[in-house]
C-alpha positions, 0 to 999 in steps of 0.5 A: 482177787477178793482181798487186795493185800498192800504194804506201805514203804513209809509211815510219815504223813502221806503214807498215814493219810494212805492207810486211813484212805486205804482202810475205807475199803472193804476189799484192801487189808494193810498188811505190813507196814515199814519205816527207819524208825517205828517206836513211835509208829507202834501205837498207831500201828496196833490202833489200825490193825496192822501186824507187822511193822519192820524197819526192813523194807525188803520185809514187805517185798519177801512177803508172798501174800503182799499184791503191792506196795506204797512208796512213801519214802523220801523220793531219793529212795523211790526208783531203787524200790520201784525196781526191787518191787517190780522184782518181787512181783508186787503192784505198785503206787509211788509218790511223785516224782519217780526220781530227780532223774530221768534215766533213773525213772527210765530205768525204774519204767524198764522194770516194771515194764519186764516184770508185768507190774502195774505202777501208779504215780501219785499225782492226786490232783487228777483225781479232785472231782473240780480238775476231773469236770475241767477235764471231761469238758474239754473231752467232751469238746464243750469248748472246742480246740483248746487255746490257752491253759492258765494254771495258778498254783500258790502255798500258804506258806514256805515249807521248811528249808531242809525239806526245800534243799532235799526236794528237788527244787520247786519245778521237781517238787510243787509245779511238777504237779502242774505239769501233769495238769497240763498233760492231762487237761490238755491231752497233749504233750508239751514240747517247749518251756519257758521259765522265770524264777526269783526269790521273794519271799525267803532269802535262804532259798536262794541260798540253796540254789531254788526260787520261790516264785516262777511262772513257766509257759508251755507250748502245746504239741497240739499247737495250744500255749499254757501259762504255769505260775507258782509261790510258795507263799500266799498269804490268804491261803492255799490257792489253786485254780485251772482255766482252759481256754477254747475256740468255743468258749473256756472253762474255769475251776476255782478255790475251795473254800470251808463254805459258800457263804458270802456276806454283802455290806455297804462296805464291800462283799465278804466271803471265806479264804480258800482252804489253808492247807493241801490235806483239806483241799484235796481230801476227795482227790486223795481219796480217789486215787487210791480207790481208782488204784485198787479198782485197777489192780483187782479189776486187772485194768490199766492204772489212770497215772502212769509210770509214764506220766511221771516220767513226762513230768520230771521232763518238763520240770528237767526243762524248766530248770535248764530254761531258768538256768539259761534264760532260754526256751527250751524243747522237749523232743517226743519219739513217740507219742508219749500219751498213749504209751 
């Protein structure tokens, strides 16, 4: 395969972000591009070289020169179009989650897994060159058997309540990205969950049944403990940061900052907040996942995210709900040792 030819199912934000990454490659041609509404989308659509835009998804999957697809579309509509593309034989990258239900993304898996089809879950923050270094420190044993893995993931500000009522939830939609960080980082699969929530900061979140301030702790297969906590609001910026803990020492990665120039007075130390917005901070991350994805499917390699990750992550997310619901632990049971499916 020399040229990897890929349809985008969704054109808001994060499938443009995908084009604009998707188009820094010499071996990837846009093909297609499908949205519900595309009067707008046409400018930029001649502006990017792309030919086709259709209201029709089905458009991209009929189309016998399309190796695969992005699902970019809203994530009630991701495992029916999971299962179709696996049909129509195409490759496939989807955002996260794969679906609000683990028998639908088992479903959706079930396919892709019959029709031969790759499928990438879009959890980005794998990919970010600081949480990639935590990673290969801890493999490489730079820190022994991992203790305890704390994980601080804030936004700089709530996003708008239609999107809160439509996304799942924060477990479902922003910590699930924490949960496959503790997947991934500590190489082992979490077996029961704990979780706090409250609402702290916007009243009408509460409203419609979600928290917007939690912390989850985890415990390791491996016999490790991990400690989640999420806001939806801090007011200095975008705040992410991972620290595992070992026998032999820890490892940290901080904030991202516009730069590293601090500024030391009498009166006290100064230096920039960390990046405002998620677009910023994993500029890089956003970049590679795609890239790693392409390699993967012209090489005929495994993808790095799979469908199974994501599946492991809507699990602690479906957990962490039912904890905060009951105010008890709860366990994840795993007939199998996921992590190698």
């Amino acid at each position: 395969m020399n040229v990897l030819k890929i349809g985008i199912i969704g054109a808001g934000r994060i499938g443009k972000l995908h084009v604009d990454n998707l188009q820094l490659m010499p071996q990837v041609k846009i093909k297609a591009v499908s949205d519900v509404v595309i009067g707008h989308l046409e400018k930029w659509a001649q502006d990017k070289g792309i030919s086709t835009l259709t209201t029709n998804y089905q458009d991209l999957l009929a189309d016998p020169e399309i190796d695969a697809v992005f699902i970019c579309s809203p994530t009630n509509t991701h495992a029916q179009i999971i299962k179709e593309a696996a049909l129509a034989k195409k490759h496939i990258f989807c955002e996260k989650p794969v679906s609000f239900s683990v028998e639908e993304t088992l479903e959706a898996l079930e396919v892709v897994k019959e029709q031969g089809v790759s499928l990438q879950v879009g959890f980005n923050r794998r990919f970010d060159p600081n949480f990639r270094k935590v990673y290969d420190f801890i493999q490489q044993g730079e820190v022994g058997q991992p203790h305890i893995l704390k994980i601080t993931s804030r936004d700089p500000q709530p996003p708008s309540i239609e999107y809160v009522r439509s996304s799942g939830g924060l477990f479902m939609d922003m910590m699930i990205h924490d949960f496959d960080m503790a997947r991934y980082v500590m190489n082992s699969e979490v077996v029961e969950v704990f979780a706090y929530g409250t609402t702290l900061i916007d009243p009408s979140i509460q409203e419609v049944h979600d928290v917007d301030t939690a912390i989850v702790t985890l415990k390791f297969a491996n016999g490790a403990l991990g400690v989640i906590d999420n806001s939806r609001q801090a007011v200095y910026g975008y705040d992410q940061r991972v620290e595992v803990f070992g026998e032999k020492g820890a490892v940290a990665a901080d904030n991202c900052c516009p730069t590293t120039v601090q500024v030391s007075k009498t009166e006290g130390i100064v230096k920039d907040k960390p990046l405002y917005f998620f677009l910023e901070r994993y500029t890089q991350a956003y970049i590679e996942e795609v890239t790693q994805f392409t390699k993967s499917i012209i090489e005929g390699q495994a993808v790095i995210c799979s469908g199974n990750d994501g599946l492991q992550a809507e699990r602690i997310a479906k957990a962490a709900k039912e904890s905060l619901l009951t105010g008890k632990p709860v366990q994840i049971e795993h007939k199998q040792p996921a992590l190698n499916q």
